[in-house]
SEFISE-327324 format. One record per residue (C-alpha): residue number from 1; x, y, z. Coordinates in Angstrom, 2 decimals, always signed. Layout:
BEGIN
+-----+---------+---------+---------+
: num :       x :       y :       z :
+-----+---------+---------+---------+
: NUM :       X :       Y :       Z :
...
+-----+---------+---------+---------+
***
This chain:
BEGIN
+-----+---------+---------+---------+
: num :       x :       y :       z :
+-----+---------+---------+---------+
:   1 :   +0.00 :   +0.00 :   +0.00 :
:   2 :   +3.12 :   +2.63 :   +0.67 :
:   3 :   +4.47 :   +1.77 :   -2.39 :
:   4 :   +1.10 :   +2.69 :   -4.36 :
:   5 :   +0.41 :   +6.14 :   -2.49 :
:   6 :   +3.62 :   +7.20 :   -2.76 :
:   7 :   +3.50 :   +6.75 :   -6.31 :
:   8 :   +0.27 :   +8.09 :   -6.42 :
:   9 :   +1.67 :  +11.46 :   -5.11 :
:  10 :   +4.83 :  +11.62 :   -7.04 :
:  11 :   +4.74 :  +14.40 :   -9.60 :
:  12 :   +4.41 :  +12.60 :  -13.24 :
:  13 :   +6.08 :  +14.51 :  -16.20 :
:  14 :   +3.10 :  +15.46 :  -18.13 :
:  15 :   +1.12 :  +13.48 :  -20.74 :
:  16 :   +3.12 :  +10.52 :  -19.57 :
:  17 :   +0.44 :   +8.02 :  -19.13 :
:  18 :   -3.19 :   +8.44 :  -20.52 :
:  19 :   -6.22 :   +6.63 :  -19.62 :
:  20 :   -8.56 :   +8.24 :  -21.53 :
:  21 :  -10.40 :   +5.25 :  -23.04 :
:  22 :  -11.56 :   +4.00 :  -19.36 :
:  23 :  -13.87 :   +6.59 :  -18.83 :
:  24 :  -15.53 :   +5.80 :  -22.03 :
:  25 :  -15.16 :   +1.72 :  -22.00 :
:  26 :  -15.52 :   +0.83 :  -18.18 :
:  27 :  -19.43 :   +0.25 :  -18.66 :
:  28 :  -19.50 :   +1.73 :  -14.98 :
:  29 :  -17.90 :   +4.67 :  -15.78 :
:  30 :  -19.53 :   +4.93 :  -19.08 :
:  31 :  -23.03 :   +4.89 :  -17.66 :
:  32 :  -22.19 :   +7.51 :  -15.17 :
:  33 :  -20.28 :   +9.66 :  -18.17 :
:  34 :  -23.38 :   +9.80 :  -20.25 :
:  35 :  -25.57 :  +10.54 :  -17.27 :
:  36 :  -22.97 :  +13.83 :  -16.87 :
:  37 :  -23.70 :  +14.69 :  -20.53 :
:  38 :  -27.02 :  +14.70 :  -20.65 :
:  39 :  -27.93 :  +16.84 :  -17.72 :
:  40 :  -28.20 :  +20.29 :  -19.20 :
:  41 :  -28.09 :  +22.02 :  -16.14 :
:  42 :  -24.68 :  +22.50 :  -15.79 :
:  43 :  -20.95 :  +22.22 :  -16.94 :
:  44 :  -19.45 :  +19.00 :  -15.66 :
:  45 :  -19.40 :  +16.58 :  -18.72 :
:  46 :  -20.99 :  +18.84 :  -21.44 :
:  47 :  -22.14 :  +22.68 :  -21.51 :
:  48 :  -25.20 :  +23.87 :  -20.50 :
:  49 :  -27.94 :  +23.29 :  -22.81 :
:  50 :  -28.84 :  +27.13 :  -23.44 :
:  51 :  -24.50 :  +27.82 :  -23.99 :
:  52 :  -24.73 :  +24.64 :  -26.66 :
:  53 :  -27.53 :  +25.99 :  -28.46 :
:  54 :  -25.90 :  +29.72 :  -28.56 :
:  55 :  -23.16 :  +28.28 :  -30.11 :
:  56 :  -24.81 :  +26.29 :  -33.05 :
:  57 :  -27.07 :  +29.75 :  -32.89 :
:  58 :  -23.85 :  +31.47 :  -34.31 :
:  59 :  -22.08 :  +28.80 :  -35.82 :
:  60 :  -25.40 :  +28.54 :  -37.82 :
:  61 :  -25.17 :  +32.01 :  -38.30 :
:  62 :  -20.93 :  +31.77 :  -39.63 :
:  63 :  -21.06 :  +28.95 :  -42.01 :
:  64 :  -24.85 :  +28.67 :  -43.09 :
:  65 :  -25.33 :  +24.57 :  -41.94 :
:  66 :  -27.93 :  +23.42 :  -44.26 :
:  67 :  -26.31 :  +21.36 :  -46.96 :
:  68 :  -23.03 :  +21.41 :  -45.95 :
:  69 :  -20.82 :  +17.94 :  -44.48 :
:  70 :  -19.79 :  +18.66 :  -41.22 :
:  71 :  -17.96 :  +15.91 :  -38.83 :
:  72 :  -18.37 :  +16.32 :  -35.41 :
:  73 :  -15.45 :  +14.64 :  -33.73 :
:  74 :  -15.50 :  +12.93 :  -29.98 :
:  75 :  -19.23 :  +13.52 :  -30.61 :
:  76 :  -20.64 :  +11.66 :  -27.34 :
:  77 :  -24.57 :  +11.40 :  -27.21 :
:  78 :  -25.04 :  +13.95 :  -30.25 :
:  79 :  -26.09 :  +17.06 :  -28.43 :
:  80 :  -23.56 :  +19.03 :  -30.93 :
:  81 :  -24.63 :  +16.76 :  -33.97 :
:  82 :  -27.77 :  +16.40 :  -33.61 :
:  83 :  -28.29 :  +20.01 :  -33.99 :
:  84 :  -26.31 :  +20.59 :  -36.73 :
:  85 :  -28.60 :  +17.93 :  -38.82 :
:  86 :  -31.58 :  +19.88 :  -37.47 :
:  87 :  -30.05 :  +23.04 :  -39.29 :
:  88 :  -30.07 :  +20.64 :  -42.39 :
:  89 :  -25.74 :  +19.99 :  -42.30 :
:  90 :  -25.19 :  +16.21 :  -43.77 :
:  91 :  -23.47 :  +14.89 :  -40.75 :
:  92 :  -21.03 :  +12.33 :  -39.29 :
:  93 :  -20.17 :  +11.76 :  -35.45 :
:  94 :  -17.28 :   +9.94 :  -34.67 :
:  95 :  -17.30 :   +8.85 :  -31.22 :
:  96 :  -15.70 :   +5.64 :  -29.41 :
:  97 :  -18.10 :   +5.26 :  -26.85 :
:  98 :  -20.54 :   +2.98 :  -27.55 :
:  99 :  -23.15 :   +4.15 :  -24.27 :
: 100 :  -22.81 :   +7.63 :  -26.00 :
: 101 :  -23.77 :   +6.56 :  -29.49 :
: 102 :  -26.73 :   +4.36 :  -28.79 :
: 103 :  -27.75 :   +7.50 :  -27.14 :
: 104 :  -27.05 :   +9.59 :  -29.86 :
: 105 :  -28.41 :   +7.92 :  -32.23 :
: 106 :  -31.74 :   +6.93 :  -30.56 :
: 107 :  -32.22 :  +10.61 :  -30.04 :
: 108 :  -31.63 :  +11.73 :  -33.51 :
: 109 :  -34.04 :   +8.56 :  -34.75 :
: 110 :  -36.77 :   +9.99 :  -31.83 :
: 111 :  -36.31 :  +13.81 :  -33.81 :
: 112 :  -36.07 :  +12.16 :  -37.21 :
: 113 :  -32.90 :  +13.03 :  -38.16 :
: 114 :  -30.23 :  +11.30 :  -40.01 :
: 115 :  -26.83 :  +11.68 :  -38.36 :
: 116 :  -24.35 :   +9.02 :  -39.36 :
: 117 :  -22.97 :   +7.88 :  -36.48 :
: 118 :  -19.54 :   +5.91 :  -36.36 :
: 119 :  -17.68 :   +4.18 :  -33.38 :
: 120 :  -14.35 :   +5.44 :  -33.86 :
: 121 :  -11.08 :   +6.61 :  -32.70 :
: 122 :  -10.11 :  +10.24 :  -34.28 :
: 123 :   -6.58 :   +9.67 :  -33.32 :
: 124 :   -6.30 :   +6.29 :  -35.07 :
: 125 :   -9.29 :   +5.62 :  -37.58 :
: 126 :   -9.92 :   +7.22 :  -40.75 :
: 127 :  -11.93 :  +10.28 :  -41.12 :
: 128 :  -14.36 :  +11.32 :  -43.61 :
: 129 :  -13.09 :  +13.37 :  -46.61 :
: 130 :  -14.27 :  +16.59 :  -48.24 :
: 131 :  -15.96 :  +18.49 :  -45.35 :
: 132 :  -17.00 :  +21.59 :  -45.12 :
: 133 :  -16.60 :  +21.70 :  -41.37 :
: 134 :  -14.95 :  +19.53 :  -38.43 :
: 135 :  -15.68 :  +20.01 :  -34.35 :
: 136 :  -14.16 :  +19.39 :  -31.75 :
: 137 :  -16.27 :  +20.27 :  -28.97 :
: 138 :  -15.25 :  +20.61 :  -24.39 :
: 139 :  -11.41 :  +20.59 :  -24.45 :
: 140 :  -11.19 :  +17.70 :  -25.97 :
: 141 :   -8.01 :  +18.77 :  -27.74 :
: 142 :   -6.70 :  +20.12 :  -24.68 :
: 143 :   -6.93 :  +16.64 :  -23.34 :
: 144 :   -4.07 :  +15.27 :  -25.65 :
: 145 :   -0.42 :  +15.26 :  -25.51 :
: 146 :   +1.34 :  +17.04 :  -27.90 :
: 147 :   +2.22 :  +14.45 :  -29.97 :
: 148 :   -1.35 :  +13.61 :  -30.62 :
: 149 :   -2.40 :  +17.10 :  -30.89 :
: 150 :   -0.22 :  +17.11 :  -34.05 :
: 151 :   -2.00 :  +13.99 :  -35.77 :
: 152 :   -4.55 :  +15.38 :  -35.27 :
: 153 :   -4.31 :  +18.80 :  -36.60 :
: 154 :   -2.53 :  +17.34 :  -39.85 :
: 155 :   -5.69 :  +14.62 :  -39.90 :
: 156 :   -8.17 :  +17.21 :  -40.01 :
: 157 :   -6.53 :  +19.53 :  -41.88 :
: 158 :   -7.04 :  +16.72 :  -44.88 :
: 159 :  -10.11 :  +16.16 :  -44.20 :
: 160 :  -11.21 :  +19.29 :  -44.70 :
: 161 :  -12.11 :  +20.99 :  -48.42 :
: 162 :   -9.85 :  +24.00 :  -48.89 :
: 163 :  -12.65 :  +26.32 :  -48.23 :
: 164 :  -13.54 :  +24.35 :  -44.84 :
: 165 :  -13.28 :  +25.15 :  -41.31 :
: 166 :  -12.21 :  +23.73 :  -37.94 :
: 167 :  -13.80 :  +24.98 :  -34.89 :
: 168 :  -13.03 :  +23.48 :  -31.81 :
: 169 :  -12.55 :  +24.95 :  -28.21 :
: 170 :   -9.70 :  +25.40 :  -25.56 :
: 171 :   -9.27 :  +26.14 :  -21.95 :
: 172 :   -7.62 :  +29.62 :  -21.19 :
: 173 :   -4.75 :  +30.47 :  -18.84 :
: 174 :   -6.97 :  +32.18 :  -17.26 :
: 175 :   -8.79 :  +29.02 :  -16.15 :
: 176 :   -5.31 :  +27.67 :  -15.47 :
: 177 :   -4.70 :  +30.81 :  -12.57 :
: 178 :   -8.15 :  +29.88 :  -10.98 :
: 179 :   -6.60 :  +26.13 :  -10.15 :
: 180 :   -4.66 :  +24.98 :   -6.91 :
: 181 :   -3.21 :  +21.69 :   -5.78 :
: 182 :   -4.86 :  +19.49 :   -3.82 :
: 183 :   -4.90 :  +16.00 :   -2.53 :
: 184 :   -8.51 :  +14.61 :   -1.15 :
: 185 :   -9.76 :  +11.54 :   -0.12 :
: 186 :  -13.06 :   +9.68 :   +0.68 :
: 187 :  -15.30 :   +6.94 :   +1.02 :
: 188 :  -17.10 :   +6.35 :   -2.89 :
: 189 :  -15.53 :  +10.06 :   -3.73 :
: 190 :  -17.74 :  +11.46 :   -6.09 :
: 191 :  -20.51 :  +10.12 :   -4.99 :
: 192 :  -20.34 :   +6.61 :   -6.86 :
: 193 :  -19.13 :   +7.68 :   -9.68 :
: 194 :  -16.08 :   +5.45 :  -10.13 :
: 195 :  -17.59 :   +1.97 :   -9.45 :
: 196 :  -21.36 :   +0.42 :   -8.49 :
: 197 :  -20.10 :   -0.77 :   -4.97 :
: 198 :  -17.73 :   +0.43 :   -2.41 :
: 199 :  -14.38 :   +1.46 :   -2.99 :
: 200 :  -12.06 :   +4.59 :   -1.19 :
: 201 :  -11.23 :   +7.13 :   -3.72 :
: 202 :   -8.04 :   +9.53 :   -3.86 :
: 203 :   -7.56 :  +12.57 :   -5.85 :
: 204 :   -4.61 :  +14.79 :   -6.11 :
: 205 :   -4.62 :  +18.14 :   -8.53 :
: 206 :   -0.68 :  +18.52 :   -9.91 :
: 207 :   -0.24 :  +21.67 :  -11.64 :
: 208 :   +2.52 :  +22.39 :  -13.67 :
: 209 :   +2.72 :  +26.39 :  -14.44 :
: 210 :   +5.68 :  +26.65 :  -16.53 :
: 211 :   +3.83 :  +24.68 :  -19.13 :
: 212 :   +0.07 :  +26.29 :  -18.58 :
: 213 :   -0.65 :  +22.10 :  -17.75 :
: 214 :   -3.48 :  +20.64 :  -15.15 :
: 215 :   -3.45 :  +17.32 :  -14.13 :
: 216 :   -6.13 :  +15.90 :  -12.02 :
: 217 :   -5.25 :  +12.25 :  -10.81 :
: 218 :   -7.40 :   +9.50 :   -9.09 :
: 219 :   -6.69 :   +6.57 :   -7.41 :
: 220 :   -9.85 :   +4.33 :   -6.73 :
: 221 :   -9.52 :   +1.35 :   -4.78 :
: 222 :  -12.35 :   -1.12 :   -4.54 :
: 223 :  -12.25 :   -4.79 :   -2.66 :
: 224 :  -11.90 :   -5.89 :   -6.51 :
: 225 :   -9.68 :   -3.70 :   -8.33 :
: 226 :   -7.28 :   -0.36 :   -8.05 :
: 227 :   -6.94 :   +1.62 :  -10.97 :
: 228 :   -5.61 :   +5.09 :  -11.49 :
: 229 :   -7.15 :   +7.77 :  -14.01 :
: 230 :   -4.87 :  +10.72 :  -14.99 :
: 231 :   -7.28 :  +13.71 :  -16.94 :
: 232 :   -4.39 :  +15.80 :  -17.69 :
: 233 :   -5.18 :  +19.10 :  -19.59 :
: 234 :   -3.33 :  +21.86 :  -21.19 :
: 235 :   -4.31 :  +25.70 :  -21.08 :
: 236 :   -3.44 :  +28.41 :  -23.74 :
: 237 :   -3.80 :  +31.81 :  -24.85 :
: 238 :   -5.11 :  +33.00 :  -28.35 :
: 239 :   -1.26 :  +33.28 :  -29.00 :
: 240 :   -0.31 :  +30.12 :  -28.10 :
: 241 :   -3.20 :  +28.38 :  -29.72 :
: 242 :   -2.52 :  +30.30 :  -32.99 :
: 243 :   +1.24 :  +29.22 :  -33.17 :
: 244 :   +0.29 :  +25.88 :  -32.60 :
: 245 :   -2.27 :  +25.67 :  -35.19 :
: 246 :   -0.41 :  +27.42 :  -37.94 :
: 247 :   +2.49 :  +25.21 :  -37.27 :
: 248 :   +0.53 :  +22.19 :  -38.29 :
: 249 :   +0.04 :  +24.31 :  -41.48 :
: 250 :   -3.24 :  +26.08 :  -41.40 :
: 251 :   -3.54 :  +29.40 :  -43.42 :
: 252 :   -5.24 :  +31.29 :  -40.49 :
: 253 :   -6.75 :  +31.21 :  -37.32 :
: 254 :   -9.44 :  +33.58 :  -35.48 :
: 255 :  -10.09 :  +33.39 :  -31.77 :
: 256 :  -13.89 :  +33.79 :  -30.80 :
: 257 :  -16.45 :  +33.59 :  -27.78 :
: 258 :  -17.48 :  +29.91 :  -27.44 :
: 259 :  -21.19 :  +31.02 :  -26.53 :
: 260 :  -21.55 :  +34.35 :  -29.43 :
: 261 :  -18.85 :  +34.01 :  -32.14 :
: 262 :  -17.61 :  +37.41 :  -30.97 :
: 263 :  -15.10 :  +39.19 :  -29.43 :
: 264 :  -13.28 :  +36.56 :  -26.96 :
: 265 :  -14.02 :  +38.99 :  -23.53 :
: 266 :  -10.77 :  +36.82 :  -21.79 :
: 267 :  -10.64 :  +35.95 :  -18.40 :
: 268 :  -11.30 :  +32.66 :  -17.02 :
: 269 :  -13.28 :  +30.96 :  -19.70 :
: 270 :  -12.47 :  +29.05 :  -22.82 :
: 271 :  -12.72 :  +30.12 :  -26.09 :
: 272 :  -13.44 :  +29.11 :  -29.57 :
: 273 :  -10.84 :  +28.49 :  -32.13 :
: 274 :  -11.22 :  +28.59 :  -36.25 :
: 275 :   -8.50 :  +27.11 :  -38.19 :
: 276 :   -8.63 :  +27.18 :  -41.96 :
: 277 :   -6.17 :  +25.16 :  -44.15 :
+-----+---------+---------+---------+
***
């Protein structure tokens, strides 16, 4: 038991280890990930359902939806998607949780809409050509190393047609200086969420400042199993966004609100990125 808190507590460099896929293939964890999603009420797993419909309000509003192919990529239970096909986009969700996309595409059956849905991994699985627009919606690229932020960039840049877009959205530094390190315990922390029956959870927040980097790791023991989650993300700043994105070769890049399309006001909020190739 030393051994494993101790290690627990020791500093990681970051993006060392992922285990991303276990919140989206432990059918616990799953279960309780969707359940996150779908409540609209607040900001945990997904955005609030009045801030998602602003955005497809302006994104509507930017790129006119109807007719075009749009891909919306890590699409969970559809609540981007789904909307776009109700503005009339031809769309695709790629998604490798299966919970999510049973969801999503019950949903878009229930509102009679056609969304092709596709259990996939972005990283590793082909993606559809000739779009008009690709998402990338809740810091999901802030999740990934750098490494894997690079494939991809270059994956979606191909994707796209040369008049497309990529919108996606990023965590601000100014998130980052709202953050401190902690280290918590307690009996089924998080009220269940990490397994049906009992267990003793740990968390510890690492931050690591020079880099703008978050990590938030957990340690869940239950009279089964121990298994550690690391959710590590990275924080910029519309300059340090940019330079990444026009390094992987995009033409441009303009920095937006995430909820009006406008002027980004700063502060401790994420923001909206457009890349075109």
């Amino acid at each position: 038991m030393y051994e494993i808190l101790s290690g627990f507590l020791a500093r990681p460099v970051p993006f060392s280890i992922s285990t991303t896929e276990l919140l989206w293939t432990d059918p616990h964890i799953a279960n309780e990930m969707l359940r996150f999603h779908l409540d609209g009420s607040n900001d945990l797993a997904s955005r609030r359902t009045t801030t998602i419909d602003a955005f497809v309000d302006w994104l509507d509003r930017r790129f006119t939806l109807a007719g075009r192919s749009v891909t919306d990529l890590g699409c969970g239970p559809g609540l981007y998607a789904n909307r776009y096909a109700g503005r009339g986009a031809v769309v695709t969700g790629l998604d490798f949780s299966t919970n999510s996309l049973a969801h999503a595409r019950k949903a878009a059956e229930a509102a009679g809409l056609s969304v092709d849905y596709r259990r996939a991994d972005y990283l590793r699985d082909d993606l559809p050509g000739g779009q008009d627009l690709a998402t990338m919606i809740y810091g999901d690229f802030c999740a990934m190393a750098p490494d894997k932020r690079a494939v991809i960039l270059a994956k979606i840049r191909a994707m796209l047609k040369p008049t497309g877009s990529f919108v996606f959205d990023v965590f601000s530094t100014g998130m980052f200086a709202e953050l401190r390190e902690e280290t918590l315990f307690e009996s089924r922390l998080m009220n269940g969420f990490w397994a049906a029956g009992d267990y003793v959870g740990f968390k510890t927040t690492r931050l690591y400042p020079d880099e703008a980097i978050g990590l938030d790791r957990y340690l869940i023991a239950a009279p089964d199993r121990t298994f550690q989650v690391f959710n590590w993300m990275q924080y910029y700043t519309p300059d340090t966004i940019t330079a990444e994105v026009l390094a992987a070769g995009y033409s441009s890049v303009d920095i937006v609100s995430f909820e009006t399309g406008g002027p980004w006001p700063g502060g401790a909020s994420a923001f909206a990125v457009i890349a075109r190739p």
